[in-house]
N, C-alpha and C positions, 0 to 999 in steps of 0.2 A: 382539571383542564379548564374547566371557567374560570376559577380563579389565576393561573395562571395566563391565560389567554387576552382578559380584560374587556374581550367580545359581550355585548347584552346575549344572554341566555336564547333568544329564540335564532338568532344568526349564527352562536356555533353551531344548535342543533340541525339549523337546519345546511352548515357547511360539514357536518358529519352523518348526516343519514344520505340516502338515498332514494329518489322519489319514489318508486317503488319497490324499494327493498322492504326487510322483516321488520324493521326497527319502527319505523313510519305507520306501518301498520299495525304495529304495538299502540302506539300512541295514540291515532288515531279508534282504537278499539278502545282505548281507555278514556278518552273524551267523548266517545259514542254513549259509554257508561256514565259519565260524570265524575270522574273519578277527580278532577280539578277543584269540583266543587266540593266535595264530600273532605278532601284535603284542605281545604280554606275553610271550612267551618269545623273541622277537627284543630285546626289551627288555632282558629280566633277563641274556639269554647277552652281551650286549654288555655291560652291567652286571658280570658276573662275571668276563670275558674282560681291562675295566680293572683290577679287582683285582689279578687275577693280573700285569697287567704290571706293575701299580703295586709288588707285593712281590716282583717281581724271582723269580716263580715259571711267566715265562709263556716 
């Protein structure tokens, strides 16, 4: 849907949830958590983690 939509990511979600529907409060619980953060630094170490094998430094 985001890909085809062409929409930035926070404006379809927020034209597909509902302000207080279930979904909203998913998200919301999972940013209460940090779940955004724990994702971007699983990200980047897996990111830095290819580097280094790729330079034959891992």
């Amino acid at each position: 849907m985001l890909r085809d939509s062409g929409e930035h990511p926070v404006k379809l979600r927020e034209a597909v949830t509902s302000p207080a529907g279930t979904t909203i409060s998913a998200i919301r619980a999972l940013e209460d958590h940090g779940v955004r953060s724990a994702l971007i630094a699983a990200i980047e170490a897996a990111r830095d983690r290819s580097r280094a094998l790729a330079t034959g430094n891992g």
